[in-house]
RODO-2510 file (C-alpha; in nm, 4 decimals, decimal comma):
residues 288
     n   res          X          Y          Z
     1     x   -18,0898     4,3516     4,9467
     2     x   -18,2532     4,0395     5,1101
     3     x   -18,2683     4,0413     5,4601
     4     x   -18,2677     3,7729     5,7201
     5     x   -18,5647     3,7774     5,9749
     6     x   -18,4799     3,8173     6,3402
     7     x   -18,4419     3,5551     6,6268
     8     x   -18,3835     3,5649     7,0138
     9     x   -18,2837     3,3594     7,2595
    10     x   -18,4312     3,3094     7,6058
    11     x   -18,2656     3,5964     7,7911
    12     x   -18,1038     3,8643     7,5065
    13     x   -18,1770     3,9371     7,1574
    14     x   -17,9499     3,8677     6,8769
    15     x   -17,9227     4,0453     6,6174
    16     x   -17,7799     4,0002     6,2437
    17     x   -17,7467     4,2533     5,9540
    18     x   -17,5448     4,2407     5,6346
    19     x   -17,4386     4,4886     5,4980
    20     x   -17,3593     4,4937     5,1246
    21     x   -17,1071     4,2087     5,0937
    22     x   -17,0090     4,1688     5,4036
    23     x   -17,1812     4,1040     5,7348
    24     x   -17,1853     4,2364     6,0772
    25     x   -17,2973     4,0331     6,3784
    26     x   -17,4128     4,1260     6,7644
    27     x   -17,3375     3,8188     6,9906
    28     x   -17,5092     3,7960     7,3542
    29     x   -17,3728     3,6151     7,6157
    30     x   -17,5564     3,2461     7,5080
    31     x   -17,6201     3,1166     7,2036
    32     x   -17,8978     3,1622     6,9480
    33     x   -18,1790     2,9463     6,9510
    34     x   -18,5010     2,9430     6,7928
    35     x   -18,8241     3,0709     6,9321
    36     x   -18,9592     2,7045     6,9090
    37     x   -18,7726     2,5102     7,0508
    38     x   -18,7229     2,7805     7,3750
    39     x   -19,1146     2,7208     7,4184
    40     x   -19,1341     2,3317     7,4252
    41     x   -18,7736     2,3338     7,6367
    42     x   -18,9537     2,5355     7,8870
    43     x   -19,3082     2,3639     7,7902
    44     x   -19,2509     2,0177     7,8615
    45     x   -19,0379     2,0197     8,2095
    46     x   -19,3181     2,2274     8,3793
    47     x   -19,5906     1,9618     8,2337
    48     x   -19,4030     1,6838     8,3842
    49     x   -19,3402     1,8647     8,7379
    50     x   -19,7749     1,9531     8,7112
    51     x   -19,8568     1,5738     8,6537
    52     x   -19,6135     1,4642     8,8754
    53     x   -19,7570     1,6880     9,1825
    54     x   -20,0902     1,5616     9,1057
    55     x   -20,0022     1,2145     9,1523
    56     x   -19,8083     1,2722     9,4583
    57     x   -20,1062     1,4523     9,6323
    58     x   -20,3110     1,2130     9,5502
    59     x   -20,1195     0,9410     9,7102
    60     x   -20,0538     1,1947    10,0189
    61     x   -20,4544     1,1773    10,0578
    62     x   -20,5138     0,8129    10,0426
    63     x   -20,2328     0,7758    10,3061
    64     x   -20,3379     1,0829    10,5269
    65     x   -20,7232     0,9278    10,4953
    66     x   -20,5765     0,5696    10,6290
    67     x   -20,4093     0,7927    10,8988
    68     x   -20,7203     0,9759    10,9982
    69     x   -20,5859     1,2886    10,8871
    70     x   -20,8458     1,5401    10,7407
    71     x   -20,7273     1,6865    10,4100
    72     x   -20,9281     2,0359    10,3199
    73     x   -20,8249     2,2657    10,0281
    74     x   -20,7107     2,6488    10,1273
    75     x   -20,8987     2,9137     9,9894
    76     x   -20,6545     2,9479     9,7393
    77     x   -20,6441     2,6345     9,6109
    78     x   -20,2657     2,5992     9,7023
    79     x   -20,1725     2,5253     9,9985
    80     x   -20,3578     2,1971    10,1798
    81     x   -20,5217     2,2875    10,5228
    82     x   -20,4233     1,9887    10,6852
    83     x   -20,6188     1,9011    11,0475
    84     x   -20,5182     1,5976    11,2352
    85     x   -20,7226     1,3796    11,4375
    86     x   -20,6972     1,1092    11,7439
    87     x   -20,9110     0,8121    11,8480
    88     x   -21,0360     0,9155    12,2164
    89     x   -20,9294     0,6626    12,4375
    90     x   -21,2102     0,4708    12,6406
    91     x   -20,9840     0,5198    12,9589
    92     x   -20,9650     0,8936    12,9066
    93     x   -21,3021     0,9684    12,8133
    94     x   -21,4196     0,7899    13,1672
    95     x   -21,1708     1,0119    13,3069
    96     x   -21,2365     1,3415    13,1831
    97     x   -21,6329     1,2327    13,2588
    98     x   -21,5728     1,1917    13,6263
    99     x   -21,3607     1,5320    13,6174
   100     x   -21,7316     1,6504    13,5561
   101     x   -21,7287     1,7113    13,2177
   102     x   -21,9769     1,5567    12,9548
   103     x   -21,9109     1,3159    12,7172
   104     x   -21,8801     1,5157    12,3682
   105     x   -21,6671     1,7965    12,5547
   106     x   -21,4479     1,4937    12,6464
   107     x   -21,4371     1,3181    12,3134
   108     x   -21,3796     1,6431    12,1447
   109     x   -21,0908     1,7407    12,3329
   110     x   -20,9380     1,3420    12,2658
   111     x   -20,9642     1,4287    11,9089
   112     x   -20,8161     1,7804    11,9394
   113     x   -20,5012     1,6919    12,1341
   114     x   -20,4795     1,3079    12,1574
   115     x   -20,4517     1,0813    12,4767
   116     x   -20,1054     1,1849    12,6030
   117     x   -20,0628     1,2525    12,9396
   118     x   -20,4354     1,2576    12,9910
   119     x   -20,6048     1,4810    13,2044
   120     x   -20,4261     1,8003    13,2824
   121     x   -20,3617     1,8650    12,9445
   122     x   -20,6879     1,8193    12,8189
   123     x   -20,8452     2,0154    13,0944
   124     x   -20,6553     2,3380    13,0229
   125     x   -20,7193     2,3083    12,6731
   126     x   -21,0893     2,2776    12,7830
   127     x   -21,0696     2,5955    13,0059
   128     x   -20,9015     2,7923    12,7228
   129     x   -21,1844     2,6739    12,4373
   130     x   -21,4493     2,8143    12,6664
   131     x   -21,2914     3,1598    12,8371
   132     x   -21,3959     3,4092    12,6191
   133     x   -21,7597     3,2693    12,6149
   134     x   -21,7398     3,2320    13,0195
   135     x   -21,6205     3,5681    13,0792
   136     x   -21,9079     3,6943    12,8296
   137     x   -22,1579     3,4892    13,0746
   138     x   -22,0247     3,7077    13,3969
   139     x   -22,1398     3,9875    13,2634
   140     x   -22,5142     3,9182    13,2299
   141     x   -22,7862     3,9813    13,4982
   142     x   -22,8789     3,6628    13,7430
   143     x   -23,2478     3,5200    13,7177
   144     x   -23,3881     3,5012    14,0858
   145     x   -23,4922     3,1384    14,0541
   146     x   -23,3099     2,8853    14,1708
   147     x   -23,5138     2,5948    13,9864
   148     x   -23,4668     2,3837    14,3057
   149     x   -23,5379     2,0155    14,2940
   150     x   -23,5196     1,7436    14,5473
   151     x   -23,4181     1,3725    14,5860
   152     x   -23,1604     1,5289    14,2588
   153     x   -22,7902     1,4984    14,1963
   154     x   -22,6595     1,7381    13,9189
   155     x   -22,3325     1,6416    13,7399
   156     x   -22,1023     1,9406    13,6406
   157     x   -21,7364     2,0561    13,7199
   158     x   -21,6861     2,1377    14,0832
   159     x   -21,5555     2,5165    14,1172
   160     x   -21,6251     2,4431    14,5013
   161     x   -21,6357     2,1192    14,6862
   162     x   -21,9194     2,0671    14,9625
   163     x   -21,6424     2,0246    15,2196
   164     x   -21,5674     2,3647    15,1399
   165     x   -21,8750     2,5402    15,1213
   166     x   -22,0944     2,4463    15,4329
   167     x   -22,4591     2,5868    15,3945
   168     x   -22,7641     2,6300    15,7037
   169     x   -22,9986     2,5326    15,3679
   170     x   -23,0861     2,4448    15,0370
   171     x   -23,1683     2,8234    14,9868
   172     x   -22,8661     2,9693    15,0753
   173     x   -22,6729     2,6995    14,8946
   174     x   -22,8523     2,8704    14,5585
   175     x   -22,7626     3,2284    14,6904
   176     x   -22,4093     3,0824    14,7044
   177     x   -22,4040     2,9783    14,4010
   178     x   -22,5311     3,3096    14,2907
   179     x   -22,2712     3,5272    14,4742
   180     x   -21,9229     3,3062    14,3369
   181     x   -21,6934     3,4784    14,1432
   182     x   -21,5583     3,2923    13,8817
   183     x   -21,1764     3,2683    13,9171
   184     x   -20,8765     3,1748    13,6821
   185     x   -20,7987     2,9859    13,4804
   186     x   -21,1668     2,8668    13,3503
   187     x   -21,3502     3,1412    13,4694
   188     x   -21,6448     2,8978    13,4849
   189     x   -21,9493     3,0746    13,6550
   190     x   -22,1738     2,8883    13,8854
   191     x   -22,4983     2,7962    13,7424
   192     x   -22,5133     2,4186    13,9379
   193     x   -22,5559     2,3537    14,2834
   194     x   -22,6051     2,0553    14,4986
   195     x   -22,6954     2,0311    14,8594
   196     x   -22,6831     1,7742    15,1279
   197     x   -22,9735     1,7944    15,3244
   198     x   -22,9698     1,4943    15,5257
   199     x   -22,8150     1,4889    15,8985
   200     x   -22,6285     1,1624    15,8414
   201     x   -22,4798     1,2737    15,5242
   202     x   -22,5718     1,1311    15,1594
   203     x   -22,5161     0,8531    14,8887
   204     x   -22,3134     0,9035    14,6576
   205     x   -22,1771     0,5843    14,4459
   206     x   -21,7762     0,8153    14,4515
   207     x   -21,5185     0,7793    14,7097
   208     x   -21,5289     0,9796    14,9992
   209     x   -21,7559     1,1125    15,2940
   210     x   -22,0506     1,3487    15,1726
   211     x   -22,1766     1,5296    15,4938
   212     x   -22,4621     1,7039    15,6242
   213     x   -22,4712     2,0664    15,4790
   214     x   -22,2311     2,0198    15,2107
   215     x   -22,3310     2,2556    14,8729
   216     x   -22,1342     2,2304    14,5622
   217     x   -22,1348     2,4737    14,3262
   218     x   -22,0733     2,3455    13,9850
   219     x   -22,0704     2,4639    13,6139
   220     x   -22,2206     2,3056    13,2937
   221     x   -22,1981     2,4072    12,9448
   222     x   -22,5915     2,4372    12,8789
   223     x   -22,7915     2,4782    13,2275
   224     x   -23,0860     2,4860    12,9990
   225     x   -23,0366     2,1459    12,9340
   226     x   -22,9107     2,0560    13,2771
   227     x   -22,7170     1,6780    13,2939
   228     x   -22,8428     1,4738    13,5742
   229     x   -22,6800     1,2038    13,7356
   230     x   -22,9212     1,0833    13,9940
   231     x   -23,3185     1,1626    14,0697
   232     x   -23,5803     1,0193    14,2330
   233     x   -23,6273     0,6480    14,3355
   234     x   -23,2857     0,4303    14,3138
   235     x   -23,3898     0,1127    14,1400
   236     x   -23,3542    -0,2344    14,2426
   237     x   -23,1266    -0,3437    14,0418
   238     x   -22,9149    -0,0450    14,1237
   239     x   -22,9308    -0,1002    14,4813
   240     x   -22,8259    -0,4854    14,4927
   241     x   -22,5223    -0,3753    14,3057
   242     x   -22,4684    -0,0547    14,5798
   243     x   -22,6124    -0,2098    14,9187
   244     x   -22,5560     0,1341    15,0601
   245     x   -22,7692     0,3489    14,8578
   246     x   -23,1356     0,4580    15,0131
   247     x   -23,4278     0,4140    14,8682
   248     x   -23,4782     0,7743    14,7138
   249     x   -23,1879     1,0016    14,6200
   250     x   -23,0927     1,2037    14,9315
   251     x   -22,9633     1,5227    14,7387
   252     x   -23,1402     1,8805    14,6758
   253     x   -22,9867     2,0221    14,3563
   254     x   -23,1068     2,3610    14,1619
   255     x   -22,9846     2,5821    13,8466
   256     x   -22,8969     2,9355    13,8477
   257     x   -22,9755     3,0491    13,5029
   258     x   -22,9348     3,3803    13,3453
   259     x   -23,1877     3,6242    13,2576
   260     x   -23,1221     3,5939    12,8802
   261     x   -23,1109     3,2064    12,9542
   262     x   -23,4638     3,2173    13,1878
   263     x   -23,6640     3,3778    12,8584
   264     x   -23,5248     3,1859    12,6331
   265     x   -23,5682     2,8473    12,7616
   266     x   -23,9590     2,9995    12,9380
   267     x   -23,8733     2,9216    13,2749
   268     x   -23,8877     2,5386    13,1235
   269     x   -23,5638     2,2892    13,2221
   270     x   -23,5175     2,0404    12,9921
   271     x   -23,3370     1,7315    13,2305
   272     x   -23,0759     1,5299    13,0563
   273     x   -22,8922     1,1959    13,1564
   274     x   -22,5250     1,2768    13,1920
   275     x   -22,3034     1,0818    13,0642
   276     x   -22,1667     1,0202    13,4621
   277     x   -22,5052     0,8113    13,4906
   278     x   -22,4884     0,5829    13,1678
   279     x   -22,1239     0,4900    13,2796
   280     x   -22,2186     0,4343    13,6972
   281     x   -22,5241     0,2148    13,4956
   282     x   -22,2285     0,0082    13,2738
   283     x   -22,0158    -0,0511    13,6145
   284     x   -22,2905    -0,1812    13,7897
   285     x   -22,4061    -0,4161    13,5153
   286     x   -22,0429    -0,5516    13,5223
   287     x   -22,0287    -0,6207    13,9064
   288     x   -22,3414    -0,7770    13,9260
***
């Protein structure tokens, strides 16, 4: 008795036997097709769909690249991690610089969350990036010094205004700084303070009246590397340009570091230009 070989469709098998000189047959519910042509109907749709997702993503990256759109690959290698980015506005930068905080903090937030409605925004976002590490900071032990330094403006954010704060000296100012608890939402500590030592009040190329006794406590990200905006002798130049200033810088300023900060920096401030200082510099080259 010759017998005919099996076939199968894609979902049920068929199945034919013959019996002596007749035949019986088992239907499923499609029709029979061969094994072949099952593999290259399945085969050749999903090879079209694969080349045709590799073109499309490759397209989607030259566009998202034009867009300033960074393009990184999961872990997986499945699903894009896509990260977009802003250009920091000029305008915003200043603005966030004179809200005391330096110029890569400002630039970085820009690129974060863009220019819109510029500054609140950006300043909570700011205060959130840094909490965890702040309230970490609160915890540690005080070094006694207060690294004072006169005829020395540092920059920072204000967690107190002078006004506010009125100190007999420069060495209570310090102990002020010392004793502030940080407070919500930033939880910045104090490790920045600035004093007014001068009877008539002090220069200061900002709006307002800076009076006799006035301490500011500030914050900056790395009092190690404490930003300055103002030491020593006022130049020439600067002082055609701001008729008012004096002759030396009339502010005492100091650092409150942390013990952990203290031996790891030996005691040994390293003073940095804020960015507050190169743009005061820019505005007085342009009104000249």
């Amino acid at each position: 008795m010759k017998k005919r070989r099996k076939s199968y469709h894609t979902h049920k098998e068929r199945r034919v036997r013959e019996k002596g000189g007749g035949r019986e047959r088992e239907f499923g519910d499609f029709e029979m097709i061969s094994s072949k042509r099952a593999f290259f109907l399945n085969f050749f749709p999903a090879l079209f769909l694969f080349l045709f997702s590799l073109v499309l993503s490759e397209s989607s990256f030259t566009s998202d690249a034009q867009l300033g759109i960074s393009v990184m690959s999961s872990n997986s290698g499945v699903t894009p991690v896509i990260e977009k980015t802003y250009e920091p506005d000029e305008k915003n930068v200043n603005g966030l610089i004179q809200a005391g905080f330096p110029k890569e903090k400002a630039e970085k937030v820009l690129r974060a969350i863009g220019n819109e409605n510029c500054c609140g925004p950006q300043i909570k976002w700011l205060f959130a990036h840094d909490l965890e590490r702040n309230k970490a900071r609160n915890e540690l032990k005080k070094h006694e010094s207060c690294f004072t330094s006169e005829h020395t403006d540092y920059d920072g954010y204000a967690n107190v205004w002078g006004n506010q704060n009125k100190q007999p000296d420069a060495g209570r100012c310090c102990q002020s700084c010392k004793d502030y608890v940080p407070k919500a939402p930033n939880y910045y500590p104090c490790n920045v303070w600035v004093y007014c030592p001068k009877e008539q009040g002090c220069f200061a190329p900002a709006a307002g009246e800076f009076k006799y006794q006035d301490c500011w406590l500030k914050y900056q990200h790395d009092p190690i590397h404490v930003h300055v905006n103002m030491k020593g002798e006022y130049s020439a130049e600067y002082r055609i340009s701001h008729p008012t200033a004096p002759e030396m810088v009339d502010w005492t300023a100091g650092v409150v570091l942390t013990e952990e900060e203290f031996h790891r920096s030996e005691g040994d401030l390293n003073h940095t230009w804020s960015a507050r200082s190169h743009w005061r510099k820019l505005l007085a080259d342009n009104n000249r």
